[in-house]
Structures are given as structure tokens and as C-alpha cells.
C-alpha positions as CSV (number, residue, x, y, z in Angstrom):
1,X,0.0,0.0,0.0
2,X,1.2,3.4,-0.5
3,X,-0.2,7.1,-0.2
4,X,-1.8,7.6,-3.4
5,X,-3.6,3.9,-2.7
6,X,-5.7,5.8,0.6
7,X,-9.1,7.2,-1.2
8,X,-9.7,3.7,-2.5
9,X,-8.6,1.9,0.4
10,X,-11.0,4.6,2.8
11,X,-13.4,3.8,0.8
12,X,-13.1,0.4,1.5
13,X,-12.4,0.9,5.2
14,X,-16.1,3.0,4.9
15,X,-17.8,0.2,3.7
16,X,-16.3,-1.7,7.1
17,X,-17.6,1.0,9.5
18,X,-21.1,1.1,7.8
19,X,-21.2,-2.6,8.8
20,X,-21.7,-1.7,12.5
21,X,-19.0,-4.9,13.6
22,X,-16.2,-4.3,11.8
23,X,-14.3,-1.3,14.4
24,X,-15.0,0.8,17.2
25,X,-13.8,3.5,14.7
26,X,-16.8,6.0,13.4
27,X,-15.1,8.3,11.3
28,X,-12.6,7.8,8.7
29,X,-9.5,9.0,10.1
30,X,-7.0,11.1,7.6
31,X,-4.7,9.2,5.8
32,X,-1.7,11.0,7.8
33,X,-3.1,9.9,11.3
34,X,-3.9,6.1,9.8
35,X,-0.4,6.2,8.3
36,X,1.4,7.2,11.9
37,X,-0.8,4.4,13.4
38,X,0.1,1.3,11.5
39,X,3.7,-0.3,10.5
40,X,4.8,0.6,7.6
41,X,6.3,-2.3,6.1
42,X,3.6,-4.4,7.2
43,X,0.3,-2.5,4.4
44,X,-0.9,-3.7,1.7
45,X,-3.8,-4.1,-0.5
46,X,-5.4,-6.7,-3.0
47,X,-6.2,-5.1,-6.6
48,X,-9.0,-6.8,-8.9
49,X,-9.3,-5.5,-12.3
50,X,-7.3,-2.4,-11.5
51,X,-9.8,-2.0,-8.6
52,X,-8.8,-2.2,-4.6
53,X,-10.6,-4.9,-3.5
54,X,-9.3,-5.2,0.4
55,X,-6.8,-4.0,2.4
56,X,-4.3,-5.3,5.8
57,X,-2.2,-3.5,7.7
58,X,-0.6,-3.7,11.1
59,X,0.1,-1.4,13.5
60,X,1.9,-1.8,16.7
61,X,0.2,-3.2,20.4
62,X,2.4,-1.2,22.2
63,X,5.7,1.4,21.9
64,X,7.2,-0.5,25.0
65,X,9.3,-2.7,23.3
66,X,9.0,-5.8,24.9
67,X,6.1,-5.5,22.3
68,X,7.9,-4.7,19.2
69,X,7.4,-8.0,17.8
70,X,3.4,-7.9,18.4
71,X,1.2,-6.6,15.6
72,X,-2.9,-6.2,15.9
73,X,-4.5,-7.1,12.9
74,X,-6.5,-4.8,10.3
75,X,-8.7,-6.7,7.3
76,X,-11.0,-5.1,5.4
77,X,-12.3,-6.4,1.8
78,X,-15.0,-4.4,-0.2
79,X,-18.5,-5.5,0.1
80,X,-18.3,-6.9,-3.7
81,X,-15.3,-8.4,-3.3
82,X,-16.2,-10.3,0.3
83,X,-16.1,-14.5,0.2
84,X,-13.7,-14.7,-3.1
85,X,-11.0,-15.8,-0.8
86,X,-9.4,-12.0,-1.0
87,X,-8.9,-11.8,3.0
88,X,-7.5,-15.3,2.9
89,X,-4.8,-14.2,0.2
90,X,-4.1,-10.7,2.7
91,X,-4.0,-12.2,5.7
92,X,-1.3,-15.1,4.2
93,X,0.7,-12.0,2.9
94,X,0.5,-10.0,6.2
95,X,1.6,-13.2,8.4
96,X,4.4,-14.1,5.7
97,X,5.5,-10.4,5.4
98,X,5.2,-9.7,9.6
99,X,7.6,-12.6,10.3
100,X,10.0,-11.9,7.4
101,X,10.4,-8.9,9.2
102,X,10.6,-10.3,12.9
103,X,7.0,-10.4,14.2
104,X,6.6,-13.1,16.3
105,X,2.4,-12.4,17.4
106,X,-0.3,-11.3,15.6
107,X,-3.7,-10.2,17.1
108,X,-7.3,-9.6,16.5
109,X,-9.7,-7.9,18.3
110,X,-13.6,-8.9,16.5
111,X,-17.2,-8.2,16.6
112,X,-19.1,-11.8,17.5
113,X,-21.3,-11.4,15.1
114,X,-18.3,-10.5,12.5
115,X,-18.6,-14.6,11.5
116,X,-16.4,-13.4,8.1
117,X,-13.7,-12.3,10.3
118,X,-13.4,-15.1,12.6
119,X,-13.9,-17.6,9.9
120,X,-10.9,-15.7,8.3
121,X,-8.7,-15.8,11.5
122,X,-9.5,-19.5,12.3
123,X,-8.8,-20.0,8.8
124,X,-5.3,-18.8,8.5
125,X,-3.9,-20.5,11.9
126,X,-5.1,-18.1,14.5
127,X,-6.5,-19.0,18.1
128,X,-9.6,-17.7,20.0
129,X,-7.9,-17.0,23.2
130,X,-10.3,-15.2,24.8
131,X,-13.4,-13.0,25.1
132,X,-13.9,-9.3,26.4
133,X,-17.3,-8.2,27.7
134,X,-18.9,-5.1,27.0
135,X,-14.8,-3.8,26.2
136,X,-16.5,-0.3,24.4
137,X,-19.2,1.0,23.3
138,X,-20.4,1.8,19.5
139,X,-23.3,4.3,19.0
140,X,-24.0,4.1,22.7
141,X,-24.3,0.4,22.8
142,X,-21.9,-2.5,24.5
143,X,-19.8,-4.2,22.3
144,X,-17.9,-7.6,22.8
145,X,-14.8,-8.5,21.3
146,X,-13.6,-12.4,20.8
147,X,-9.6,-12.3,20.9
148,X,-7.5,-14.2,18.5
149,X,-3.8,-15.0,18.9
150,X,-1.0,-16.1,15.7
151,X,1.8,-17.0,17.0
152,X,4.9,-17.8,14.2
153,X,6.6,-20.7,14.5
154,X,9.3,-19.1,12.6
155,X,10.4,-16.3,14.6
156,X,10.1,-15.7,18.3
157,X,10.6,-19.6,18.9
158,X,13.4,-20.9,21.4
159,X,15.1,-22.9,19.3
160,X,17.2,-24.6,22.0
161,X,14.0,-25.6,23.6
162,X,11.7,-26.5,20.4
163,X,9.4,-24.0,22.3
């Protein structure tokens, strides 16, 4: 993904908030505040006929950097584009990409009812670690989030051990 690839992929990312489970997010942010919140090596987006079809992108858990190799997850694929196995193909990229350069965790926040999502994450080797209750609210109303966990079995991994 680069700068000039941002009014398709907001578009996109529109189409994600207008869902009601895809973020807590309810404005578009401006491409200079999304760009300081995610990794920049870690961006990229999925072109069909010349057309953005999805997006992922990282962006980091933390800045303490016992974290620095932890990355929380960002999907989003265009509503005429979703089940053509375009998220699959991102999210196979982002891992592959995150542990070429040293991520060892990825993470996932989701809406319960966003079955696309967790289909997605369960699909691609992700773990549902856990479940927050009422974590935030969305348009004045409590929303859950299920937690998923990757954890690479390439980078990160005590060797010595076989951890």
C-alpha cells in the first residue's frame, strides 16, 4: 500500500464501519493519522481488475518494546469483493511479510457477530484466546470483542527448547 492507494482503500475501510462490527472506529480517520498508526512495512492491499478490492495492515500493540514484535491485525475487503477468498490471500501476505520482518504475534480484536472475520482468522492459523465483555461502546451500545492469537513458528521460537 502506498499514499496515493488511501481514497480507494477509505473507501473500502467506509464500507467496514457502515457494517456496525467491523471497528469501534466511526469516522474515517485522515490518511496522515492512519499512516502514523500502522507499520509501515507491514500495508498492503489486494487489486481486482485495476480496482482495490481489500486492504491489511498492522500497527503496533504497544511502543514498550517488549512488544515490538506484536502486531494487531487490520482486514478489510470491499463489500463486492467479500467471500472470493481475497482476505484469505491478505492475511497469508501480512503473516508471511510480519515474520519476514521479525514479528513473532499477531492479534485480532472482533465483533461476534463479524462470522467473516473469525472464519478468516481460524482459517489462517489463528487462536480464539479469549473474550472481552462489554470492552467499548459503538453508538452508545456495548460491544464484545472475541480475541484471536497467531503465534509464528518461525520467529520468536526458542530454538534450543523447540518452544
Amino acid at each position: 500500500m502506498i499514499a496515493s492507494d488511501w481514497p480507494a482503500v477509505s473507501e473500502v475501510y467506509a464500507e467496514g464501519l457502515a457494517t456496525g462490527f467491523a471497528t469501534f472506529e466511526t469516522e474515517l480517520p485522515s490518511y496522515e493519522t492512519w499512516n502514523q498508526d500502522h507499520l509501515a512495512d507491514c500495508r498492503f492491499v489486494a487489486e481486482k481488475e485495476g480496482r482495490v478490492a481489500g486492504w491489511a495492515a498492522l500497527s503496533p500493540v504497544s511502543d514498550r518494546c517488549v512488544y515490538g514484535g506484536v502486531g494487531e491485525v487490520s482486514v478489510y475487503i470491499g463489500a463486492e469483493y467479500r467471500g472470493l477468498g481475497i482476505g484469505k490471500l491478505l492475511m497469508r501476505h501480512l503473516i508471511a511479510e510480519s515474520e519476514r520482518l521479525g514479528l513473532w504475534t499477531l492479534q485480532s480484536g472482533i465483533f461476534p457477530e463479524n462470522l467473516g472475520s473469525i472464519r478468516l482468522h481460524e482459517n489462517t492459523g489463528f487462536r480464539k484466546i479469549g473474550y472481552r465483555e462489554k470492552i467499548g461502546k459503538l453508538h452508545g451500545e456495548w460491544k464484545d470483542n472475541v480475541i484471536f492469537e497467531r503465534r509464528s513458528k518461525k520467529v520468536g521460537r526458542d530454538q534450543d527448547n523447540n518452544d
